[in-house]
Backbone as JSON, one array per atom type, in Angstrom:
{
  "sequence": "XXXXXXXXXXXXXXXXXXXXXXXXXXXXXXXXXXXXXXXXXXXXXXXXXXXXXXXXXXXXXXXXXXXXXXXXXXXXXXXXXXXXXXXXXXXXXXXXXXXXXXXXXXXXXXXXXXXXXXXXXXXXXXXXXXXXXXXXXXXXXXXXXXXXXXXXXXXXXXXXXXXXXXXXXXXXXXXXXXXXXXXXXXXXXXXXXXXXXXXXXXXXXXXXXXXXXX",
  "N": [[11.69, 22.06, -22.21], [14.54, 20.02, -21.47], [14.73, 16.63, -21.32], [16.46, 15.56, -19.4], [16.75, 17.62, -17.69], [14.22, 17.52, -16.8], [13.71, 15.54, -15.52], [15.94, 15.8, -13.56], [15.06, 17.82, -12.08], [12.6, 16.52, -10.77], [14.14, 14.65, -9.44], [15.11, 16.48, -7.45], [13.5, 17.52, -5.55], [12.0, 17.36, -2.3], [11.0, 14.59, -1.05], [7.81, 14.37, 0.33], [5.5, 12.54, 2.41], [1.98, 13.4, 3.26], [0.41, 12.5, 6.47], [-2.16, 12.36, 6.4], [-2.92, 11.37, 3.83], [-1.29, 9.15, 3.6], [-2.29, 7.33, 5.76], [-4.68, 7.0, 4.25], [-4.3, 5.93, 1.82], [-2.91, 3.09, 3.04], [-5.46, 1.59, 3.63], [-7.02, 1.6, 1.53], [-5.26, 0.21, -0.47], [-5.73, -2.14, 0.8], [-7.79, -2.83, -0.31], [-7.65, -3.23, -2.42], [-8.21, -4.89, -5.7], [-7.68, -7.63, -7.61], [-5.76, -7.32, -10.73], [-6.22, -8.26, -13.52], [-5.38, -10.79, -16.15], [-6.79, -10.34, -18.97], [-5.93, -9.82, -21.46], [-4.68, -10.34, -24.7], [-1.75, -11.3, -26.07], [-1.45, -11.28, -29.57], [1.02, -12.01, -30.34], [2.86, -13.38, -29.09], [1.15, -15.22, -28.33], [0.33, -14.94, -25.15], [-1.22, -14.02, -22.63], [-2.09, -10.95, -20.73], [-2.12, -8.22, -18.49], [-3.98, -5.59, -19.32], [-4.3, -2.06, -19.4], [-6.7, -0.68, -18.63], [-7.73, -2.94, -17.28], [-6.07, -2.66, -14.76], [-6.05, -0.23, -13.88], [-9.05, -0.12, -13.26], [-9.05, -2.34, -10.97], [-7.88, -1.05, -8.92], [-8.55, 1.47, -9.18], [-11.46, 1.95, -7.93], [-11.39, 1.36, -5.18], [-9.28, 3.41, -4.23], [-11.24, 5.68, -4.57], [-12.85, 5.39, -2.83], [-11.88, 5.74, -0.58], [-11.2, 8.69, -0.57], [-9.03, 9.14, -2.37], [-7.49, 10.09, -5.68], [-6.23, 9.33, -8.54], [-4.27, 10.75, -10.36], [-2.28, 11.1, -13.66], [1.02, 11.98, -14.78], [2.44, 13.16, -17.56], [5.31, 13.78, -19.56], [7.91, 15.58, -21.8], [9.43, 14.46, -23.94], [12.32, 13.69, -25.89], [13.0, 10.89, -26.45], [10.56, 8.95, -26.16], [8.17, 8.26, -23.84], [7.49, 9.97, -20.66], [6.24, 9.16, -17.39], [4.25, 9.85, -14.9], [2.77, 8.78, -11.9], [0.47, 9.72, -9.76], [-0.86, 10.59, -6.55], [-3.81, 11.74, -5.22], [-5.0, 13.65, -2.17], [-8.61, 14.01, -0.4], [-8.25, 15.58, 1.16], [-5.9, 17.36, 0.58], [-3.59, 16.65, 0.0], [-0.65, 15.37, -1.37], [0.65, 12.33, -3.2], [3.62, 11.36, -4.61], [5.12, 9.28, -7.3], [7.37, 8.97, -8.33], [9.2, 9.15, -11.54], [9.32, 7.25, -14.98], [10.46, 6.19, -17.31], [10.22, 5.74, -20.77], [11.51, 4.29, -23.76], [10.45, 5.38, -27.07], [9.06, 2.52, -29.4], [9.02, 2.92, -31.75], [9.38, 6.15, -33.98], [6.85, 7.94, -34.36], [3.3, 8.32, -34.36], [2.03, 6.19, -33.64], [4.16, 4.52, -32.45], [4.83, 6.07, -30.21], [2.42, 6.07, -28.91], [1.73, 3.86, -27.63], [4.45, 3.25, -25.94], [3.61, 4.9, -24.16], [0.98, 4.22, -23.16], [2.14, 1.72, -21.94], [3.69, 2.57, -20.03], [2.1, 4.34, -18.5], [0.78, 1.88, -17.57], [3.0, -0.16, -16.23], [4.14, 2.34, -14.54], [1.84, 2.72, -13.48], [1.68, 0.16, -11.83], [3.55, -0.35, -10.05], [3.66, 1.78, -8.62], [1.32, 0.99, -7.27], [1.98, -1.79, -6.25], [0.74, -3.57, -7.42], [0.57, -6.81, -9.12], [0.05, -8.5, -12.18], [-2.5, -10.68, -12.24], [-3.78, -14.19, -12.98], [-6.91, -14.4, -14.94], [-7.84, -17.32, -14.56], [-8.0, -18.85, -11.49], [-6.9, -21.19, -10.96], [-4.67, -21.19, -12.77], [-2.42, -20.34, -12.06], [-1.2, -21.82, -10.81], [-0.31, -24.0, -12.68], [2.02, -25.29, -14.83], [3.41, -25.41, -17.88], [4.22, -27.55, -20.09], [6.77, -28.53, -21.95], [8.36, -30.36, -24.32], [9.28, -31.38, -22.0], [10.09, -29.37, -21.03], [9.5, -25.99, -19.12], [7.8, -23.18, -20.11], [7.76, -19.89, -20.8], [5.98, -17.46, -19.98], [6.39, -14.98, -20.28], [6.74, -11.81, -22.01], [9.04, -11.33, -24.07], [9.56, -9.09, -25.74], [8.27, -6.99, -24.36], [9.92, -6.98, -22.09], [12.42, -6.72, -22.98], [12.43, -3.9, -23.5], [11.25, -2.75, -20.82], [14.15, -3.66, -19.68], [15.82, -1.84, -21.24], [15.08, 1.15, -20.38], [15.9, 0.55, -17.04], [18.6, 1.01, -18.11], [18.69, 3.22, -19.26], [18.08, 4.56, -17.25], [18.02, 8.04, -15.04], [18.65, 8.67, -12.44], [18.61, 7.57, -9.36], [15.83, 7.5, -7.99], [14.51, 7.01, -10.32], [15.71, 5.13, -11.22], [14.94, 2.6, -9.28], [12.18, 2.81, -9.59], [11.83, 2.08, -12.44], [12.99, -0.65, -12.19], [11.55, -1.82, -10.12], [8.99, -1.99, -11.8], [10.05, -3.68, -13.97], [10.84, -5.77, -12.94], [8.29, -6.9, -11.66], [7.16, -7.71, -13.91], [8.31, -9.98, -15.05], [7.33, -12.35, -14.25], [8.04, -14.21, -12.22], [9.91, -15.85, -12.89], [12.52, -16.7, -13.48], [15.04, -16.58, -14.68], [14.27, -14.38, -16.27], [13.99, -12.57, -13.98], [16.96, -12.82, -13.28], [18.2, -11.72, -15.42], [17.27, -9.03, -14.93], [18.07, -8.21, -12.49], [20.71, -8.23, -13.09], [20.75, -6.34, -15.12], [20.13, -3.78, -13.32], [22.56, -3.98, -11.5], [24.78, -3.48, -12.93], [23.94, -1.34, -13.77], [24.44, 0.71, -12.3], [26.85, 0.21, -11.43], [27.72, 1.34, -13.79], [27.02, 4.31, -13.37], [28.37, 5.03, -11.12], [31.02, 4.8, -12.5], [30.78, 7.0, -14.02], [30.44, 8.7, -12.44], [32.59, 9.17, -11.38], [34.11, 9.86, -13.12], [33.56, 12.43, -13.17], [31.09, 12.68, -14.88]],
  "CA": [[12.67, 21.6, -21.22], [15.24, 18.51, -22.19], [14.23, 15.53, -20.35], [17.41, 15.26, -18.28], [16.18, 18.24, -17.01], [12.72, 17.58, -15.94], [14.26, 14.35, -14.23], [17.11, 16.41, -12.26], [13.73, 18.82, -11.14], [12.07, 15.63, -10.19], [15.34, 14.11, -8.52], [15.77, 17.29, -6.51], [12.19, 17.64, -5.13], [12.02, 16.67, -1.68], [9.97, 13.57, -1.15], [6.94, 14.04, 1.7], [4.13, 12.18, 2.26], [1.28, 13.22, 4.53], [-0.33, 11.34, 7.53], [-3.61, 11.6, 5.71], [-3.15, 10.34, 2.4], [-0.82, 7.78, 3.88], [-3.92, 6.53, 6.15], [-5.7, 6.59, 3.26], [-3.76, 4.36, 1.04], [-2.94, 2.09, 3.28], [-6.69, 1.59, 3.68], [-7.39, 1.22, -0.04], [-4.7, -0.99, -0.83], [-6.42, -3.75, 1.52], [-9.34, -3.13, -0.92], [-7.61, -3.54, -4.43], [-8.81, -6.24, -6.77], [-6.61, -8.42, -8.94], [-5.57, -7.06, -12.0], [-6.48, -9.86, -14.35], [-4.61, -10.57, -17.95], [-7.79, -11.02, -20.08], [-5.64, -9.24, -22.59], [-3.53, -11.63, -25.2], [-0.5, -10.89, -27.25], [-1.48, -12.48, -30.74], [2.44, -12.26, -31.44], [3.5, -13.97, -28.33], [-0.01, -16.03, -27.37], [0.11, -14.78, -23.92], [-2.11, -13.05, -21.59], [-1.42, -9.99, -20.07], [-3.55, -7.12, -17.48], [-4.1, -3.91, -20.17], [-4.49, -0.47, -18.75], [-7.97, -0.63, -17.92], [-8.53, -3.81, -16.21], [-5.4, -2.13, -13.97], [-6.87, 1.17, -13.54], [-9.93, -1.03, -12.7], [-8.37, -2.79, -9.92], [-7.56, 0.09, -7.87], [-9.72, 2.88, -8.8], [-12.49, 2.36, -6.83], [-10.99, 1.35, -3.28], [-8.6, 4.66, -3.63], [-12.0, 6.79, -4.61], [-13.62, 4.81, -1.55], [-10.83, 6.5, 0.88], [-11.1, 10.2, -0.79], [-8.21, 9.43, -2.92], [-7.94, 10.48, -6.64], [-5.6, 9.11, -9.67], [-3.47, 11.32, -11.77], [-0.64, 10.47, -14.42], [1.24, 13.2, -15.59], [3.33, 12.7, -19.02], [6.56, 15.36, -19.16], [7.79, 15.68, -22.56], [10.83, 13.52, -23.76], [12.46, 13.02, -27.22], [13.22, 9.66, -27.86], [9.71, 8.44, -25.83], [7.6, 9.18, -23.19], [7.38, 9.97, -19.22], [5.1, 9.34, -16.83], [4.71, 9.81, -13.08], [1.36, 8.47, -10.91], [0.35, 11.07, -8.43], [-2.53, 9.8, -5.97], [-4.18, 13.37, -4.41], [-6.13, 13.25, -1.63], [-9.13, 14.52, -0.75], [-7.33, 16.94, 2.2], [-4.89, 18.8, -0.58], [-2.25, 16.29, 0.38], [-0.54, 14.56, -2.68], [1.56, 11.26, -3.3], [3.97, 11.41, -6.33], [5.44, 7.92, -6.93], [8.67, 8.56, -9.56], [9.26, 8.62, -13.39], [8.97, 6.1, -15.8], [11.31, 6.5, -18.82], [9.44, 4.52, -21.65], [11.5, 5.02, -25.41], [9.08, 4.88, -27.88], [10.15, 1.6, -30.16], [9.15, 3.96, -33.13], [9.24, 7.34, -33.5], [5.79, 7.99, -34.85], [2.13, 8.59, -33.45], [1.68, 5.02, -33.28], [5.45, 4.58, -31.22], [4.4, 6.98, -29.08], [0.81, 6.01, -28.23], [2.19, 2.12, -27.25], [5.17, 3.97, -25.12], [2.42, 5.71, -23.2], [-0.15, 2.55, -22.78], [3.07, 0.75, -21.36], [4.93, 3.57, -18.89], [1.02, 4.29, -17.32], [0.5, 0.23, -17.09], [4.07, -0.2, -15.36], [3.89, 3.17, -13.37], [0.57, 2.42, -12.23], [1.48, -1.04, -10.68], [4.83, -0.18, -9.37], [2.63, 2.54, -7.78], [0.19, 0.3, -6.46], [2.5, -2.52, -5.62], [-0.12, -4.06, -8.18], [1.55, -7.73, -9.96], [-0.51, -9.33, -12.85], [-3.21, -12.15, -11.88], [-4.46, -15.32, -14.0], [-8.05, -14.48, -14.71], [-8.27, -18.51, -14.18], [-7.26, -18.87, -10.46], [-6.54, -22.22, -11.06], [-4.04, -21.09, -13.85], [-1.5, -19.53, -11.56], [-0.44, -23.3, -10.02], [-0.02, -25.24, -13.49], [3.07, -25.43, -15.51], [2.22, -25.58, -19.59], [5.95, -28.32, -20.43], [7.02, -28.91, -23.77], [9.56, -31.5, -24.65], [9.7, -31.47, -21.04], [10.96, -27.77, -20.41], [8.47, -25.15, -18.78], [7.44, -22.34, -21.25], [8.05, -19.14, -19.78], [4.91, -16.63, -20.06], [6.86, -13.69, -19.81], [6.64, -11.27, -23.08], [10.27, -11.0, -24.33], [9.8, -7.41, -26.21], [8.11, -6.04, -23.15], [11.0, -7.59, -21.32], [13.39, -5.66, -23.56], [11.65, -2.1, -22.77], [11.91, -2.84, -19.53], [16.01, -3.56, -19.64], [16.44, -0.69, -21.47], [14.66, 1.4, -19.34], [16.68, 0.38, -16.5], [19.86, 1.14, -18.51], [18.41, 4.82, -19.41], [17.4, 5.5, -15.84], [18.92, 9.27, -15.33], [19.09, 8.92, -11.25], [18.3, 6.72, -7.83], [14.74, 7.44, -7.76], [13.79, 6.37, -11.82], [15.85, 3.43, -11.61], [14.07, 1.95, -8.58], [11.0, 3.1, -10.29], [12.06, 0.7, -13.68], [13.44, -1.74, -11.69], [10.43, -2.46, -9.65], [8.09, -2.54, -12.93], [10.8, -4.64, -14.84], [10.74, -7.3, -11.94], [7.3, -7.46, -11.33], [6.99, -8.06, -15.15], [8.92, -11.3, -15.21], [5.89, -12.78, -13.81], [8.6, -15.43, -11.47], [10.38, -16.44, -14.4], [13.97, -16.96, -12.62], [15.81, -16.14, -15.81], [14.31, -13.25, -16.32], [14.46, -12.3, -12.92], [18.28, -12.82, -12.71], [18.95, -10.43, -16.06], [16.94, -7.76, -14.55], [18.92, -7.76, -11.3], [22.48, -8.11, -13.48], [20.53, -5.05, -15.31], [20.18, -2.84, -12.36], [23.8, -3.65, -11.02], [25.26, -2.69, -14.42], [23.3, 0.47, -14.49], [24.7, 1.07, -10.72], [28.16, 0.16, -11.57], [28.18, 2.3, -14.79], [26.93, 5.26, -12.49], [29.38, 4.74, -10.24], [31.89, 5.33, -12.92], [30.19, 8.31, -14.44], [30.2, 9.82, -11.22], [34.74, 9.39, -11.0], [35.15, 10.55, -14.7], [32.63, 13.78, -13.25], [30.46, 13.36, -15.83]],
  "C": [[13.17, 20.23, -21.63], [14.44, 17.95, -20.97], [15.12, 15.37, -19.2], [17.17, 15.98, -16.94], [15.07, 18.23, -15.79], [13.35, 16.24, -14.68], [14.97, 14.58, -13.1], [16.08, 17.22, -11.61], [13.32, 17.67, -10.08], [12.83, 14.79, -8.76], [15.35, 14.58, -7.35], [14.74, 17.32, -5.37], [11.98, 16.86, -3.68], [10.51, 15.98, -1.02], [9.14, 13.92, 0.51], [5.63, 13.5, 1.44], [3.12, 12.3, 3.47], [0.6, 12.38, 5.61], [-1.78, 10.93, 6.99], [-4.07, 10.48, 4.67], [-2.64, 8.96, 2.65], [-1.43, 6.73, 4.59], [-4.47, 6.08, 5.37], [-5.47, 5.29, 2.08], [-3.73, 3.54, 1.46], [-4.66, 1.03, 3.22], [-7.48, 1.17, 2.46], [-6.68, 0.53, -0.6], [-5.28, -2.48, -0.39], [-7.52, -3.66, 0.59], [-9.14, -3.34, -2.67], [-7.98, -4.77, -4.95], [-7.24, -6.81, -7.73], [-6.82, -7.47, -10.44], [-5.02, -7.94, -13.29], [-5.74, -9.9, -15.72], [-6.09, -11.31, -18.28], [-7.39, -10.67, -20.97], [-4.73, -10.3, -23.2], [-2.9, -11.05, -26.37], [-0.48, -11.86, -28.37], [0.14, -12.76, -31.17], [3.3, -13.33, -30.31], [2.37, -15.25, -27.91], [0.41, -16.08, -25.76], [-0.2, -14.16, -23.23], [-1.3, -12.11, -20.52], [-2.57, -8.75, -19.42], [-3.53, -6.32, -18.67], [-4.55, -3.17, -18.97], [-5.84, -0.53, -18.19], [-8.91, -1.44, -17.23], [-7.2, -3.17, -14.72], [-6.21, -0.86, -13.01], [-8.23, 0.46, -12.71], [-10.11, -1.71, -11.86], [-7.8, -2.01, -9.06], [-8.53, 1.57, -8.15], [-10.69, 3.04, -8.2], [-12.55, 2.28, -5.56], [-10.16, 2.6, -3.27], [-9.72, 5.67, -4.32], [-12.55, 6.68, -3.84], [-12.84, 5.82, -0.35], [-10.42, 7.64, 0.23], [-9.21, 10.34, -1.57], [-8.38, 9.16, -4.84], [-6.52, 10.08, -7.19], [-5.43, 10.21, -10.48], [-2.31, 10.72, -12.2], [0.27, 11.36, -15.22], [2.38, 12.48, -16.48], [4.3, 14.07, -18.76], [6.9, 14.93, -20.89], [9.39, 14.53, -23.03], [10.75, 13.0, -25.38], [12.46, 11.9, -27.91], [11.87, 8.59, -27.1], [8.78, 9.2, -24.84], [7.94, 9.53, -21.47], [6.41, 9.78, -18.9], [5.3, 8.93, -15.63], [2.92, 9.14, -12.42], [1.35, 8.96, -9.78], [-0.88, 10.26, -8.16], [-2.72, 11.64, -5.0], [-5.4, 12.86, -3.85], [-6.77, 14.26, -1.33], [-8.81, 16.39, 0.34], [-6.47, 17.9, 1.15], [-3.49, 17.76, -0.38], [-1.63, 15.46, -0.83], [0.93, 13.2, -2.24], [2.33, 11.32, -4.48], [5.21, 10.26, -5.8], [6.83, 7.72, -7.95], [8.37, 8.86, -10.21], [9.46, 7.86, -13.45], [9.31, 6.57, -17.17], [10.58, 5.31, -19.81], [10.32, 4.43, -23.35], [10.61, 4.45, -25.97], [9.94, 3.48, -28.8], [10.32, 2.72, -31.92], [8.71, 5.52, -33.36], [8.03, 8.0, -34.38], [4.54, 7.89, -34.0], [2.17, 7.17, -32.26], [2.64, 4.48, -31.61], [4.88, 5.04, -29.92], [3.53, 6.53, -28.15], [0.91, 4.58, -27.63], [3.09, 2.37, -26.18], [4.2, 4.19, -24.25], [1.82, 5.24, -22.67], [1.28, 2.52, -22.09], [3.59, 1.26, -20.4], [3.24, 3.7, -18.32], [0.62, 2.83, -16.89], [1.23, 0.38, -16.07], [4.01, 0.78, -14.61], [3.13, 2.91, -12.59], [0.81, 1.06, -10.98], [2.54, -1.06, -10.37], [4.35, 0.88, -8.44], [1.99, 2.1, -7.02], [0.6, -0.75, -5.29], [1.24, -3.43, -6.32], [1.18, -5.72, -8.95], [-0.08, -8.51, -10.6], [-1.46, -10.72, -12.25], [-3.55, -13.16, -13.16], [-5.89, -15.34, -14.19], [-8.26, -16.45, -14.26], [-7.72, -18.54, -13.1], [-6.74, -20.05, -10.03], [-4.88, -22.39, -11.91], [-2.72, -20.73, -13.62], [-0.97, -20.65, -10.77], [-0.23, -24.09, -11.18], [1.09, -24.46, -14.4], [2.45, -26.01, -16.81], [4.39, -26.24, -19.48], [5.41, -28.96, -21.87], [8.34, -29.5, -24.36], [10.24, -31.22, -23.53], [10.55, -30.29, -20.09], [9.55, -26.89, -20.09], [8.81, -23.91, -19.5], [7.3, -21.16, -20.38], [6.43, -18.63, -20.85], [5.29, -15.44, -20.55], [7.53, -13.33, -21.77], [7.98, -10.82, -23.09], [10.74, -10.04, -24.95], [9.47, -7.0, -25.33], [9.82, -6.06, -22.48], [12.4, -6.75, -21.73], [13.64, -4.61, -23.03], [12.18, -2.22, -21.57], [13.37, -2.55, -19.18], [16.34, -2.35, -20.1], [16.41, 0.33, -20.64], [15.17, 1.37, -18.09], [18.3, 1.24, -17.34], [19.98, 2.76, -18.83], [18.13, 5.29, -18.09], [18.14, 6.38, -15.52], [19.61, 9.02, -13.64], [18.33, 7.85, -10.08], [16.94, 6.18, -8.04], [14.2, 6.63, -9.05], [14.14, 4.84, -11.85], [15.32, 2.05, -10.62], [12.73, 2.01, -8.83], [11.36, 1.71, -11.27], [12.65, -0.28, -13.4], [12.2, -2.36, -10.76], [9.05, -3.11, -10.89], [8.71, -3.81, -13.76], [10.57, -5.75, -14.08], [9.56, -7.86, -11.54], [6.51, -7.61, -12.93], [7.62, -9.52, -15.43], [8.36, -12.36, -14.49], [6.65, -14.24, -13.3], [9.24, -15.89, -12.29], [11.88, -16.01, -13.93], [14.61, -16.73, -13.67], [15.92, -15.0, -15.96], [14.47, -12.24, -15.25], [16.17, -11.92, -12.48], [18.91, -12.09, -14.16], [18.16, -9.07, -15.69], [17.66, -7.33, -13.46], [20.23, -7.25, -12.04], [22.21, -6.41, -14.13], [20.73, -3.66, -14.53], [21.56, -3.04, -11.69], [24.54, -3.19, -12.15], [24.87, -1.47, -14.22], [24.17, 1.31, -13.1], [26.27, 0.8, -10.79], [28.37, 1.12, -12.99], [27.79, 4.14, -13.84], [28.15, 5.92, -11.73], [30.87, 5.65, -11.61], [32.03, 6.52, -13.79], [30.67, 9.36, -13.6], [32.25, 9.86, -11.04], [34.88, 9.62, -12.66], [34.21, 12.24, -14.39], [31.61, 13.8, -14.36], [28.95, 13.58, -15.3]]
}
């Protein structure tokens, strides 16, 4: 199945969420943990959560309230998909969007970095999860350098992200990659204000998609 495809399935699918599971989350969100950057980008020197201090930070308050983590991948040529389903323990399920990722290279490696990065971002656009400072001190000081403040914020992720936005097929994906993209710019008012211009671009090219019929 093309990808456009699986996305217009996904699009069409009408969204319900039960009274149980939705008890239940709420309930396990009051119990998530910080999801700490002990991870560091030797190419950027800057700390960032990985996948499994994330996962780590919410998996055990939503197994506490009979709710269960899945991530399903869909198939997609020029990268990957991925959606975060929470199923509870009633039969009732949560499914939270796609997550268009392109791979940067089209090879195992591409792929397997795509994949890490669309379950990171799904998961905490899912969660309503945003990056902590393992130092909790670390998240009030400004690092200035010939008197300018040094942004944090990983400028290839930051890319992905934009693009991502700019590939989003419909409503639902691009409020999906627009919530991960923004809570990736870790306050960083710059980046903040080309992810918005991003998402009105993508919403004004729509727009004119939609009066040429295409």
């Amino acid at each position: 199945m093309e990808t456009k495809d699986i996305i217009e399935r996904a699009f069409q699918k009408e969204t319900f969420i039960g009274k149980q599971i939705a008890a239940a989350f709420v309930k396990a969100q009051r119990q998530f943990g910080p999801a700490l950057k002990t991870s560091t980008n030797p190419h950027f020197r800057s700390k960032y959560a990985d996948l499994s201090n994330c996962v780590e930070a919410v998996i055990g308050a939503l197994n506490d309230n009979g709710i269960g983590l899945m991530q399903r991948t869909y198939e997609s040529k020029d990268g990957v998909m991925v959606e975060t389903v929470f199923i509870h323990e009633s039969g009732e399920i949560m499914e939270c969007g796609l997550l268009h990722v392109p791979a940067s290279k089209q090879d195992p490696q591409g792929y397997g970095s795509a994949l890490t990065y669309a379950r990171r971002y799904s998961l905490l656009a899912a969660t309503g999860l945003a990056p902590e400072d393992d130092d909790g001190n670390s998240a009030s000081r400004r690092t200035t350098v010939d008197n300018k403040v040094e942004s944090k914020v990983n400028a290839s992720q930051m890319a992905d992200h934009i693009a991502a936005i700019d590939a989003s097929a419909n409503k639902e994906e691009l409020q999906t990659t627009y919530a991960a993209a923004y809570a990736a710019c870790e306050n960083d008012q710059a980046w903040q204000a080309k992810v918005i211009k991003a998402k009105a671009e993508r919403i004004a090219k729509a727009k004119k998609e939609k009066e040429n019929g295409n």
